[in-house]
C-alpha positions as MATLAB code, in Angstrom:
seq = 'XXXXXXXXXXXXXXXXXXXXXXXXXXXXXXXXXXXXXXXXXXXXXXXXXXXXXXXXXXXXXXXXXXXXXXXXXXXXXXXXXXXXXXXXXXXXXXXXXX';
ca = [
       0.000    0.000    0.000;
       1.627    3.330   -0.985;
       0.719    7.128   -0.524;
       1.762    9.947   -2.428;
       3.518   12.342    0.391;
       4.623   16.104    0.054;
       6.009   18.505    2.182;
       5.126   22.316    2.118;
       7.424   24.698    3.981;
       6.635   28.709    4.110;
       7.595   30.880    6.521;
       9.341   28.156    8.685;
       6.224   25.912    8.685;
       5.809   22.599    7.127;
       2.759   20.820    6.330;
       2.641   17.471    4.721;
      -0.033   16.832    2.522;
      -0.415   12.769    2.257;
      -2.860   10.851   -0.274;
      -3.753    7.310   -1.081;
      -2.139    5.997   -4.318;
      -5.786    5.679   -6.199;
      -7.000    8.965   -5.375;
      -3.990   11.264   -6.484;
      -5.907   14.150   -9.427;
      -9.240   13.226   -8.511;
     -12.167   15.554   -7.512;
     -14.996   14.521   -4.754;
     -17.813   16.695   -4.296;
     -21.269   16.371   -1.668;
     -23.505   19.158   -1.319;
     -21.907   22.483   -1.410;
     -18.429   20.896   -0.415;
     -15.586   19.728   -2.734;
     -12.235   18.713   -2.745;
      -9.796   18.406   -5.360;
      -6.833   15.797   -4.522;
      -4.492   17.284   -7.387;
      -0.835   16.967   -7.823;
       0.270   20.285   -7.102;
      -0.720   19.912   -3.515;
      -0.440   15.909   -2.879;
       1.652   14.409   -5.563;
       4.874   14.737   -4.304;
       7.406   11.241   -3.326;
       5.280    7.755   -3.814;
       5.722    6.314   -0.548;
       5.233    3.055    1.565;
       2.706    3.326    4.439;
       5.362    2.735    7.160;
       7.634    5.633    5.451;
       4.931    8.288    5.504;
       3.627    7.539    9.098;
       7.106    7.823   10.022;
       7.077   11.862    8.716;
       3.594   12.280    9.560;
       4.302   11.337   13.332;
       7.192   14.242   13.694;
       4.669   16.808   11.902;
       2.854   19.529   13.405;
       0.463   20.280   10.180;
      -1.280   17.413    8.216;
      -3.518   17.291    5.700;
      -4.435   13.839    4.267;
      -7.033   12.158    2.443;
      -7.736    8.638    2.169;
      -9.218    5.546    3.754;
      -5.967    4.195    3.947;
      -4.247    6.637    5.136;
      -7.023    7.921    8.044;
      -6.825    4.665    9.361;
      -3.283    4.615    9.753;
      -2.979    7.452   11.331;
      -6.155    6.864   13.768;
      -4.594    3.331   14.185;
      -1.490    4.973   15.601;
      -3.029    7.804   17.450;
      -1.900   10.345   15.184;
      -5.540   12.158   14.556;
      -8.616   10.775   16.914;
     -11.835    8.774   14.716;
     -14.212   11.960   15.340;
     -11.247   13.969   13.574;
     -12.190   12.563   10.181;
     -14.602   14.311    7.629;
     -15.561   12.498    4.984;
     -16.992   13.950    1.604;
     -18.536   11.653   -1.060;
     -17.165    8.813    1.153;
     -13.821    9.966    1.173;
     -12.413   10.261    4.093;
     -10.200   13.446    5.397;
      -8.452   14.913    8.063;
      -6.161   17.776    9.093;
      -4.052   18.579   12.065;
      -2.645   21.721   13.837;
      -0.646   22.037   16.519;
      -0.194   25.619   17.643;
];
C-alpha cells in the first residue's frame, strides 16, 4: 500500500499533505463541499505506508485524504476517529498544533 507524500514549507512551517495511491488528481464533491486531490498539492514522493507515518508522526500540520491513510494514522493515534470528515465517502483529516 503506498501514498503519495509532500512537504510544504513557508515561513518556517511545514505541512505534509499525504494521499492514497488511487485517489492522487481526482475531484470529490457532496452538497456544497468539494475537494480536489491534485498533484500540485499531494503528488509529491510515492511512498510506503510505514515511510509516511514515520514523517507524519514528527509533523505539526497534516492534511491527508484517504481511507488508507485515516486509518493509519487513527490506528497509531496520530488524529482521533471523530477527527475525520468524509466527503462523497472519502475520508479526510487535518491537524494543527499551535
Amino acid at each position: 500500500m503506498k501514498v503519495y507524500l509532500k512537504i510544504h514549507r513557508r515561513n518556517d512551517i511545514e505541512t505534509v499533505a499525504c494521499c492514497d495511491e488511487d485517489l492522487l488528481n481526482r475531484v470529490f464533491t457532496e452538497g456544497d463541499l468539494r475537494i480536489e486531490i491534485n498533484s500540485n498539492f499531494y503528488g509529491g514522493d510515492l511512498l510506503t505506508m510505514e515511510q509516511a507515518m514515520e514523517i507524519l508522526k514528527q509533523s505539526s500540520y497534516f492534511n491527508i485524504v484517504g481511507e488508507n491513510i485515516t486509518n493509519k494514522a487513527i490506528a497509531l493515534q496520530l488524529l482521533p476517529k471523530e477527527g475525520v470528515r468524509k466527503i462523497n465517502s472519502i475520508p479526510m483529516a487535518m491537524k494543527m498544533m499551535f
